[in-house]
N, C-alpha and C positions, 0 to 999 in steps of 0.2 A: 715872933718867928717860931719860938720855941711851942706855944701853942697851935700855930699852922701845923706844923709835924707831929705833933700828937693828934689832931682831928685824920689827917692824911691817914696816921698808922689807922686810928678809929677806921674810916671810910675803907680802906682797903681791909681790916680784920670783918666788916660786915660782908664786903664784895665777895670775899673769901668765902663766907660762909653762904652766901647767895649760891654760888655759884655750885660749892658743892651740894647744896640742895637739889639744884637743876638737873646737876651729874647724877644724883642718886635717883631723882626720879628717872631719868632716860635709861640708866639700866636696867631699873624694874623696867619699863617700857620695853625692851629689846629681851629682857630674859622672860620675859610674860608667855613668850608666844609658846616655850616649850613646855609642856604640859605634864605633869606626873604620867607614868602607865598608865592603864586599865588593868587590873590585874582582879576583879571580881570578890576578893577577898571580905570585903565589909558587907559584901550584899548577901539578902536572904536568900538561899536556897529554895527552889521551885519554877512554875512555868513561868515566862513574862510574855507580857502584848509586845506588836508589833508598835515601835515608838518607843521602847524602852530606852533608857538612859542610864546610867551610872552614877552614884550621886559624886557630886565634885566636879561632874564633867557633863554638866547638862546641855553644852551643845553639839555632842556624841550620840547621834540615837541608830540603835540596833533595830534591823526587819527582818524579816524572814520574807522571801518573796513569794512563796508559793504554801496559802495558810498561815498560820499563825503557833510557829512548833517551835519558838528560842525557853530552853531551858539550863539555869544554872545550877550547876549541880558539882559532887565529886565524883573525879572520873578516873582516878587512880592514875599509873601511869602515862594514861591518854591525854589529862590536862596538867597543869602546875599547878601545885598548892596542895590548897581544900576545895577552891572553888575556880570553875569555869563554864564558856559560855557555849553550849551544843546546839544547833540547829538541824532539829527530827524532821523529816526522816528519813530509812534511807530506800525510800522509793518514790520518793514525788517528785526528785531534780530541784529542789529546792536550792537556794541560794544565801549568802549572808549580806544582809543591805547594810551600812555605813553611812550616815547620812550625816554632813559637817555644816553647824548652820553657822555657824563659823569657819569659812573658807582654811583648808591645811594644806602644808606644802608636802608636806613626808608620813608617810606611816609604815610601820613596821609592826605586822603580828605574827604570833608563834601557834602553829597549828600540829594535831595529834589527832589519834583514830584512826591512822592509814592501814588496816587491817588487811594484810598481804590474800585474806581468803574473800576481802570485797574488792577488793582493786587489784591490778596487774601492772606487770612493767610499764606498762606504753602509758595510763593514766598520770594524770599532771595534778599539783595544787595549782589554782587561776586567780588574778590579780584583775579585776579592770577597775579602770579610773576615768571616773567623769567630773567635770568640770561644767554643771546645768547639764545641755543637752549635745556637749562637744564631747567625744570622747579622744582621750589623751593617751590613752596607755593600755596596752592588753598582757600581763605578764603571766609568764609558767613557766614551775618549775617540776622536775621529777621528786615524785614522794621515793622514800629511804624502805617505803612499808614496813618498820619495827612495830607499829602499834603503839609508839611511844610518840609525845611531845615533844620533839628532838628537832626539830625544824623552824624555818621563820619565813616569810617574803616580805620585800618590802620594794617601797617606789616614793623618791623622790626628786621633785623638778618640780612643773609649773604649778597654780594654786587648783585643789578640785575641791566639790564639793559632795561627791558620792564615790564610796568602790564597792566593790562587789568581790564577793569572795568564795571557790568553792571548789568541790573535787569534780574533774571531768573525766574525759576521754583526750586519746591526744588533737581535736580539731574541735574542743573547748563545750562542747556536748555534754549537761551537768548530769552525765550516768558512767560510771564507772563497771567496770567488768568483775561481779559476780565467778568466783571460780567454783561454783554447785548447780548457780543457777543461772549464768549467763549475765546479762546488760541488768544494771540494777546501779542503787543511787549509795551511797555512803553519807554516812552523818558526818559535817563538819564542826567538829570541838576546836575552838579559840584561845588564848589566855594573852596575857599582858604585851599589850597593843598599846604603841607607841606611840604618839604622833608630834609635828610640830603645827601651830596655826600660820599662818600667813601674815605679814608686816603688811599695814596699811602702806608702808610705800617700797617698792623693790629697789634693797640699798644693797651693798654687801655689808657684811655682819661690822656690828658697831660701828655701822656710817651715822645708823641716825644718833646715836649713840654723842657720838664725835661732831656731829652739828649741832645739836642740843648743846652741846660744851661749851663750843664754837658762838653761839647767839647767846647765850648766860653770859661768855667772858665778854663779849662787848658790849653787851648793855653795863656791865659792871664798871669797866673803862668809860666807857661813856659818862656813868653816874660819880663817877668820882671826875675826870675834868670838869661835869658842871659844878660838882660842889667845891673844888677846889678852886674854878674861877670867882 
């Protein structure tokens, strides 16, 4: 008898430990999706291709839509840091492409450059978000025009897999109003951009987390009534 309850404590000290293995993987699993910033800091200063990525976050890749003008660079005021991410120029209407080859639910960046003598009241910072070739979301907001990196937009709900980011007019028109010389484009400068990836399966937070647990505790039960029978 005396030995059945020692293997008992045995089986249940292994289940134990089963179990919280499973636990610990499932957290990593659920905490995985949130990503560090993007905040440009490690990278080399100069031009980059259109495809660029960040290292760490290689399935983050940066475009320019119109030519190929993303430059990291220091922008004083205009960016955070030492370094940020400028998209020249500002006459082509260019745009900032975001392309998630790993589907994200949220993202949050902080943008500067709103230079009160290229832009006017009525121009907006623009947010849109695609999801393939559905679009989800169109957002804008009013720039502060400081010329400082003092602002942020951000959008979260269903999974996308592209946004698109830039200064316009207020009916989303990527040219801004020039106070010397009339309709003209503004350079959009970026820095530490947020995002979260997307759960392979829509739970609420620590569901899967909490079934993981859930299927670990009863295989463990399970494995000790067969060893105990």
């Amino acid at each position: 008898m005396h030995v059945m309850k020692k293997n008992a404590l045995k089986q249940i000290g292994m289940g134990s430990r089963k179990a919280g293995g499973v636990f610990l993987l499932a957290f990593s699993f659920s905490m995985a999706t949130h990503a560090a910033p993007i905040d440009f800091e490690s990278e080399t200063p100069g031009s980059k291709p259109n495809g660029y990525s960040v290292p760490g976050h290689p399935w983050v890749v940066f475009s320019d839509t119109v030519g190929s003008d993303l430059v990291v660079g220091y922008f004083g005021s205009q960016g955070l840091g030492l370094l940020s991410l400028a998209v020249y120029s500002d006459w082509d209407g260019s745009k900032l492409r975001i392309d998630f080859l790993q589907p994200a639910e949220s993202i949050t960046l902080w943008y500067g450059n709103d230079d009160p003598w290229w832009a006017s009241a009525t121009d907006l910072a623009w947010l849109e978000v695609w999801n393939g070739a559905t679009l989800l979301a169109t957002l804008s907001q009013s720039m502060d025009l400081d010329d400082v990196m003092s602002q942020s937009i951000s959008y979260s709900g269903s999974c996308f897999t592209t946004v698109f980011f830039w200064y316009g007019d207020s009916t989303g028109n990527p040219y801004t109003t020039n106070n010397t010389t009339g309709l003209s484009g503004l350079i959009e400068i970026v820095d530490n951009i947020e995002y979260t990836l997307c759960r392979p399966h829509t739970v609420p937070d620590g569901g899967a987390t909490l079934g993981l647990l859930g299927f670990a505790c009863a295989v463990v039960v399970a494995g000790r009534r067969l060893r105990l029978a």
